[in-house]
C-alpha positions as CSV (number, residue, x, y, z in Angstrom):
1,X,8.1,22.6,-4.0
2,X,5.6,20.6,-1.9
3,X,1.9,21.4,-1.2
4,X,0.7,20.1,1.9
5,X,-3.0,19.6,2.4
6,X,-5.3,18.3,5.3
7,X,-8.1,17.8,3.4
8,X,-9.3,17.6,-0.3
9,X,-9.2,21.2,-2.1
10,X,-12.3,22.2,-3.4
11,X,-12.8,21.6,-7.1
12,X,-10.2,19.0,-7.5
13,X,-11.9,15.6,-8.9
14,X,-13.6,17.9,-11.0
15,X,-10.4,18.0,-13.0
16,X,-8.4,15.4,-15.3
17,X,-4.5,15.9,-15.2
18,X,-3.7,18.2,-17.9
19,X,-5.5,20.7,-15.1
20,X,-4.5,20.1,-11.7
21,X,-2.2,22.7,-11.9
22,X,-5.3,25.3,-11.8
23,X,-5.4,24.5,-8.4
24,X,-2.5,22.8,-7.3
25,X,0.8,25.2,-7.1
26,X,3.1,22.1,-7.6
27,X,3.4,18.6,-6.3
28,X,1.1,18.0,-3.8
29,X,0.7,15.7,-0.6
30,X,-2.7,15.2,0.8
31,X,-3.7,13.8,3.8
32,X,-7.2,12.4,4.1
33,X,-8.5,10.9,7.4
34,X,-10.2,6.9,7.9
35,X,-11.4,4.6,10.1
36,X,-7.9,2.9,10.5
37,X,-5.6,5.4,11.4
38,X,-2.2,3.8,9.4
39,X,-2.5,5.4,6.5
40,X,-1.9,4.1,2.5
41,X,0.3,5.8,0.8
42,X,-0.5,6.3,-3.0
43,X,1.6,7.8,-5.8
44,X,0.5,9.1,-9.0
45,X,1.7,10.9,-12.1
46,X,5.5,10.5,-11.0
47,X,5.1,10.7,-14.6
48,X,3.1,13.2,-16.0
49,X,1.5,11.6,-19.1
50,X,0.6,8.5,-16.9
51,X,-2.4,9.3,-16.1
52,X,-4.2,6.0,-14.4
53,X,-2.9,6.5,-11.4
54,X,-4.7,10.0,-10.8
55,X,-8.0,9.1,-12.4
56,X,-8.2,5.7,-10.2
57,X,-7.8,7.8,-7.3
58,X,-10.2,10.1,-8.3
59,X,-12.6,7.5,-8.9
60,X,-12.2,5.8,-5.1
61,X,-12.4,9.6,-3.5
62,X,-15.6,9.7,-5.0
63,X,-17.2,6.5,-3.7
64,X,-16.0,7.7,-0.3
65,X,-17.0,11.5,-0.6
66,X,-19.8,10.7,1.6
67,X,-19.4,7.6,3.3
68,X,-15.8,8.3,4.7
69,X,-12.6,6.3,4.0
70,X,-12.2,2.5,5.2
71,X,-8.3,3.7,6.0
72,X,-6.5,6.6,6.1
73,X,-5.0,7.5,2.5
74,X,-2.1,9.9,1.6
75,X,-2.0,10.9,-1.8
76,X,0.9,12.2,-3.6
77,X,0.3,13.9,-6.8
78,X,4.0,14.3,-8.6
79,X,4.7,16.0,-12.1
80,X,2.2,18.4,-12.2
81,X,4.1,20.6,-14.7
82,X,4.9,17.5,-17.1
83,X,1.2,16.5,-16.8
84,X,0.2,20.0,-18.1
85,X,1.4,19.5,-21.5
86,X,1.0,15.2,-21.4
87,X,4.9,14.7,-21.1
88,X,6.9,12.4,-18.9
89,X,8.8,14.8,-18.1
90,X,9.0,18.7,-18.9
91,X,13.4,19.4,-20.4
92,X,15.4,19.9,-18.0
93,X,13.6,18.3,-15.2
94,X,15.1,15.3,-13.3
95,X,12.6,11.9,-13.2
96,X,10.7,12.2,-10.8
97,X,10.7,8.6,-10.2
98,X,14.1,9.2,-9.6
99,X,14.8,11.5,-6.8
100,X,13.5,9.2,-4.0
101,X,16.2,8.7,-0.9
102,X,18.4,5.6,-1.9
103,X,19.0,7.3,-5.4
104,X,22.0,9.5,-6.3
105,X,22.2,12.2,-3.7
106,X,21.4,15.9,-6.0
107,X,21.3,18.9,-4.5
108,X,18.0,19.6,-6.8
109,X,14.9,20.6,-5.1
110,X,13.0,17.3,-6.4
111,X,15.4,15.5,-4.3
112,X,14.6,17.3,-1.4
113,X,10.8,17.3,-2.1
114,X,10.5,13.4,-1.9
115,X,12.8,13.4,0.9
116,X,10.1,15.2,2.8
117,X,7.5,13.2,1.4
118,X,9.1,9.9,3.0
119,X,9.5,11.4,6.5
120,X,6.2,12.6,6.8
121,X,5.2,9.5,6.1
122,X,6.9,7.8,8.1
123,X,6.0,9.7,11.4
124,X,2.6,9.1,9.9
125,X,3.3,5.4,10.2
126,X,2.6,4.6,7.2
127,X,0.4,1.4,6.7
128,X,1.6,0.1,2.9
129,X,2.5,2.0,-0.4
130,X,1.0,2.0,-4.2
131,X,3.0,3.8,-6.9
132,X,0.4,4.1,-10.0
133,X,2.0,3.8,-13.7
134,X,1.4,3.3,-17.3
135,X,4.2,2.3,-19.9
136,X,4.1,2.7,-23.5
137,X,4.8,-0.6,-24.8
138,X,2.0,-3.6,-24.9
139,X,2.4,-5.4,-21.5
140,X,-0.2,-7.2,-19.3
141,X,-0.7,-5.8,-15.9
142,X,2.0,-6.6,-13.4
143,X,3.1,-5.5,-10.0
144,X,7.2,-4.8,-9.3
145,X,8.3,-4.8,-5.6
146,X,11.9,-4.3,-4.5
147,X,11.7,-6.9,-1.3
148,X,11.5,-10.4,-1.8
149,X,8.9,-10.7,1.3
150,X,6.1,-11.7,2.4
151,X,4.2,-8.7,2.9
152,X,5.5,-7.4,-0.3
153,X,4.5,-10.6,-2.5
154,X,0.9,-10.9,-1.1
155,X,0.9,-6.9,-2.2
156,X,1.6,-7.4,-5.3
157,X,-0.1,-10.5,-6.3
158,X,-3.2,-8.4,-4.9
159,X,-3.2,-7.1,-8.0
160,X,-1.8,-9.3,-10.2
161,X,0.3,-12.6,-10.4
162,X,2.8,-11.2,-12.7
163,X,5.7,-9.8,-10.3
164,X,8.8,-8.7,-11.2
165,X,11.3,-8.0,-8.7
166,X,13.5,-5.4,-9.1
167,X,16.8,-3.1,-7.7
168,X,17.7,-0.9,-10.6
169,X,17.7,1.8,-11.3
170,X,18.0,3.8,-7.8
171,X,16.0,6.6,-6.5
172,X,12.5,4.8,-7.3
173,X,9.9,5.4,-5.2
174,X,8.9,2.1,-3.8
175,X,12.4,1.2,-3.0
176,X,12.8,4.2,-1.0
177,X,9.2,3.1,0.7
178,X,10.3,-0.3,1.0
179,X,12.5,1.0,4.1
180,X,9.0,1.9,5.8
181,X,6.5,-0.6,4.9
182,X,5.5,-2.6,2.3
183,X,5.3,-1.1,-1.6
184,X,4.6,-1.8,-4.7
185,X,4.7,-0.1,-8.4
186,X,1.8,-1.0,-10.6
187,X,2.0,-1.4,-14.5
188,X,-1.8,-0.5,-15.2
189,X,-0.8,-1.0,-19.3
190,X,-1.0,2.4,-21.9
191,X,-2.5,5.8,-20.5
192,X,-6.4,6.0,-21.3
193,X,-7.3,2.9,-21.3
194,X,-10.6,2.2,-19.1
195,X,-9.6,-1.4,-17.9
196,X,-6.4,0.3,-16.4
197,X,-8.3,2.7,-14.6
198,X,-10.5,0.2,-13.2
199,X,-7.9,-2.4,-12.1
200,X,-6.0,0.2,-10.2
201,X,-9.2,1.5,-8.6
202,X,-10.6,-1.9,-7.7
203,X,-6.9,-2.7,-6.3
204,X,-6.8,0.9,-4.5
205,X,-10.4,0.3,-2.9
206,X,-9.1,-3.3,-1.7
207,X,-5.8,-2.0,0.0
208,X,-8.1,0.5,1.8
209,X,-10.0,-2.4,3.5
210,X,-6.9,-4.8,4.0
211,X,-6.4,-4.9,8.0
212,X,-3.4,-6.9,7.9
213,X,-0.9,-8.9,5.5
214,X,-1.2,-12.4,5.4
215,X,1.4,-14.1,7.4
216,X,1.9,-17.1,5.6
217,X,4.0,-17.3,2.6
218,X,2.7,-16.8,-1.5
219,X,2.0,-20.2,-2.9
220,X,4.0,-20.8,-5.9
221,X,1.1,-21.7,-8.1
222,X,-0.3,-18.1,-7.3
223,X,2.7,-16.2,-9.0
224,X,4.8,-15.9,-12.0
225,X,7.7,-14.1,-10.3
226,X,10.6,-12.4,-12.7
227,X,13.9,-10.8,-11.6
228,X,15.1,-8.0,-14.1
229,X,18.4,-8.5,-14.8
230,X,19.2,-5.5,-17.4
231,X,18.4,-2.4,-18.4
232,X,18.4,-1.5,-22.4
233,X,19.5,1.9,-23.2
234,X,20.0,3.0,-27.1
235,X,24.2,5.0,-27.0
236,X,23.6,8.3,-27.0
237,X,24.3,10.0,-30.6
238,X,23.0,7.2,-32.3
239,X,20.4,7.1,-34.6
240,X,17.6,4.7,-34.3
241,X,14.2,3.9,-35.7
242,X,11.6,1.1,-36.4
243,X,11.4,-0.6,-39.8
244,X,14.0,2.8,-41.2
245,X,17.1,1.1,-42.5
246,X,18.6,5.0,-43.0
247,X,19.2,4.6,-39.2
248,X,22.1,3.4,-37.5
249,X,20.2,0.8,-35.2
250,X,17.0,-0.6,-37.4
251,X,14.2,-2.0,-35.0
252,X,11.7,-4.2,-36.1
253,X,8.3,-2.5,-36.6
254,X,6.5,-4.2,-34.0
255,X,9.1,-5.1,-31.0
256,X,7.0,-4.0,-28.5
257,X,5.0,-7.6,-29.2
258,X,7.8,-9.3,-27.5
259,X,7.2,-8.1,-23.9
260,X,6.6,-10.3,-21.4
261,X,7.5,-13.6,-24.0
262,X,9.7,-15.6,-23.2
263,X,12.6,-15.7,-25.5
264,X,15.1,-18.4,-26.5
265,X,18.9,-17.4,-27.5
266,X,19.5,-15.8,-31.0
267,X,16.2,-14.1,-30.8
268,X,16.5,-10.8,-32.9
269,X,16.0,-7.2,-31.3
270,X,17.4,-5.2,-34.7
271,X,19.6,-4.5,-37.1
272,X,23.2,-1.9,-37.7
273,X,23.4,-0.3,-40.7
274,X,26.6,2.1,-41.4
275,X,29.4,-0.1,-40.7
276,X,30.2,1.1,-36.8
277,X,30.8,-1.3,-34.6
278,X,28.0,-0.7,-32.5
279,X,25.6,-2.4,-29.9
280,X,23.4,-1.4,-26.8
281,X,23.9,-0.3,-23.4
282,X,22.6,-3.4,-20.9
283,X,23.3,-2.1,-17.8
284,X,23.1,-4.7,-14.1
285,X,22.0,-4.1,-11.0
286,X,24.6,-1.5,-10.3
287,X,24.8,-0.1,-13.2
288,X,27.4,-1.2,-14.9
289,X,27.6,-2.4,-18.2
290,X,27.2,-5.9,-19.3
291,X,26.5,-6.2,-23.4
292,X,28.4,-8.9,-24.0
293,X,26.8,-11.0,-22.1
294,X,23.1,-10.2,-23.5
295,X,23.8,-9.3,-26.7
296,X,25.6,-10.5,-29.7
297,X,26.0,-7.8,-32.5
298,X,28.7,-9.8,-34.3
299,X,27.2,-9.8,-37.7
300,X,25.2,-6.8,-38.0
301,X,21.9,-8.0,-36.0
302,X,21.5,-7.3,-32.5
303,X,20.3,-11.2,-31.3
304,X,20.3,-12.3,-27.4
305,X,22.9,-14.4,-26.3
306,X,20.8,-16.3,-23.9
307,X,17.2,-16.5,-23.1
308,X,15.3,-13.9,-21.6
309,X,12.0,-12.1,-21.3
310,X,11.3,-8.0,-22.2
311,X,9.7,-5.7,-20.5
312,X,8.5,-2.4,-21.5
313,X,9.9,-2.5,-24.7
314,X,8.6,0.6,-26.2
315,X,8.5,2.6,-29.4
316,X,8.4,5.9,-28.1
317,X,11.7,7.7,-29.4
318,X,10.9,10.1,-26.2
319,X,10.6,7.8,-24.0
320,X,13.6,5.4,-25.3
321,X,16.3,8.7,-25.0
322,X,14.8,9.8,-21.5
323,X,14.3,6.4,-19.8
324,X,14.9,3.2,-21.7
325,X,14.3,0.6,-24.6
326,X,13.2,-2.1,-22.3
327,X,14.2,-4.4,-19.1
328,X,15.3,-7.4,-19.9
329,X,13.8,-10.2,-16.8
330,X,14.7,-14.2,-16.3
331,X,12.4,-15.9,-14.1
332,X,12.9,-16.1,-10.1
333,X,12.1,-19.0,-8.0
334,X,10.2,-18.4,-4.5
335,X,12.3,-17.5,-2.5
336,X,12.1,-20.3,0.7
């Protein structure tokens, strides 16, 4: 499953994502030399129609073509197959943000893949890590980290002072990174936009000439730092839709305005048409289910029991039956 290369292939900045796999076999893992040795670690298209994270990397291995690299940089280059066609993922493929060590153990050949990914890194000695996405949904910019440290929080407010810490679901990739070095996921906002691509390109370029992490600790008035507390899921076999009162679950036209807003109790999410006694999945930290105590579908709305702040919520009927309606956050104090 994995490509392993010493040096840039010929040919490949030439190429958006839809064509890496003209060159490219499969997922790739490229090792690129600098003048510090430790390298950085960068992820992109874990999903394939999230395309940011491969065309800000392509934009910093240009600047450097000549000059040479600050730091070392390995890039990982994931869902080549999804990225093909502009999926997420391709049927019948696992998420490949979800095979990472830490996850549930498969014995699928993704899982092995980014199992071998980590270990190479880490006999590399790996220096820090970036995992590149976009989401569907309006959201600002934000960085997620899976450590409540130091290292980790300067990382993230690098690139932006919205953090949200997270440690579900399992199998990510910067939780499984996190056991080497600091890591970081980045929400660069919708696929093809040109402010993502040059936020994550600016933040690459500055990672590549960090020396060190700052030893002191993030100042509270640097930070707006969110815990996620739940994740949304629609039941499988029910119908849903936006603004379509034919469906079981009726969402209102434009709920992905409500990310990253903070919202006070008896805020509405939907409606249930058809009589069923029906809600939706909210799901901890360990997965296990906890509706009752987000939701309350008593009366044929779907309204939040207490206040809370979305994430990622998202009207992409794809995207909401493979991954998720949204992440529902509260905010975090520093820790001391």
């Amino acid at each position: 499953m994995l490509t392993v290369y010493e040096q840039l292939p010929a040919g490949l900045l030439d190429l958006g994502a839809e064509r890496l796999h003209e060159i490219l076999p499969g997922p790739a893992l490229i090792h690129l030399p600098g003048r510090r040795p430790a390298p950085l670690f960068v992820s992109v298209l874990l999903h394939g129609n999230e395309e940011t994270g491969w065309l800000a990397a392509r934009e910093v291995l240009r600047k450097y073509a000549h000059s040479g690299l600050p730091r070392a940089l390995s890039l990982f280059i994931g869902n080549l197959a999804a990225a093909r066609h502009g999926l997420r993922v391709l049927d019948g493929q696992p998420d490949y943000n979800r095979v990472w060590p830490g996850g549930t153990a498969s014995d699928r050949p993704e899982y092995g893949m980014a199992s071998q990914v980590v270990e190479a890194m880490r006999a590399r000695g790996v220096f820090a890590s970036i995992d590149i996405h976009n989401n569907t949904g309006l959201n600002p910019h934000y960085g997620c980290i899976n450590r409540l440290e130091p290292a980790w929080l300067h990382l993230a407010t690098l690139f932006s002072r919205t953090v949200v810490y997270f440690t579900y679901p399992r199998g990510v990739q910067s939780a499984a990174f996190a056991e080497l070095c600091p890591a970081v996921t980045l929400e660069c906002g919708k696929p093809g936009t040109p402010q993502g691509v040059e936020h994550a390109a600016s933040y690459m370029d500055a990672c590549l000439h960090l020396s060190e992490f700052p030893a002191h600790p993030v100042q509270p008035q640097d930070i707006d730092l969110f815990h996620t507390i739940a994740t949304v899921k629609v039941p499988e076999g029910v119908c849903f839709g936006f603004a379509d009162a034919s469906c079981e679950i009726e969402f209102a036209p434009e709920l992905d305005h409500l990310n990253f807003r903070e919202l006070q109790a008896g805020a509405q999410f939907g409606r249930i048409h058809g009589g069923r006694d029906l809600c939706l999945l909210a799901l901890d930290d360990d997965g296990k289910e906890m509706c009752d105590q987000i939701f309350d579908c008593s009366d044929g709305y779907i309204r939040l029991r207490r206040p809370l702040m979305p994430a990622m919520l998202t009207r992409d009927a794809r995207v909401i039956r493979q991954d998720c309606l949204c992440y529902l956050m509260e905010r975090l104090p520093l820790p001391v």
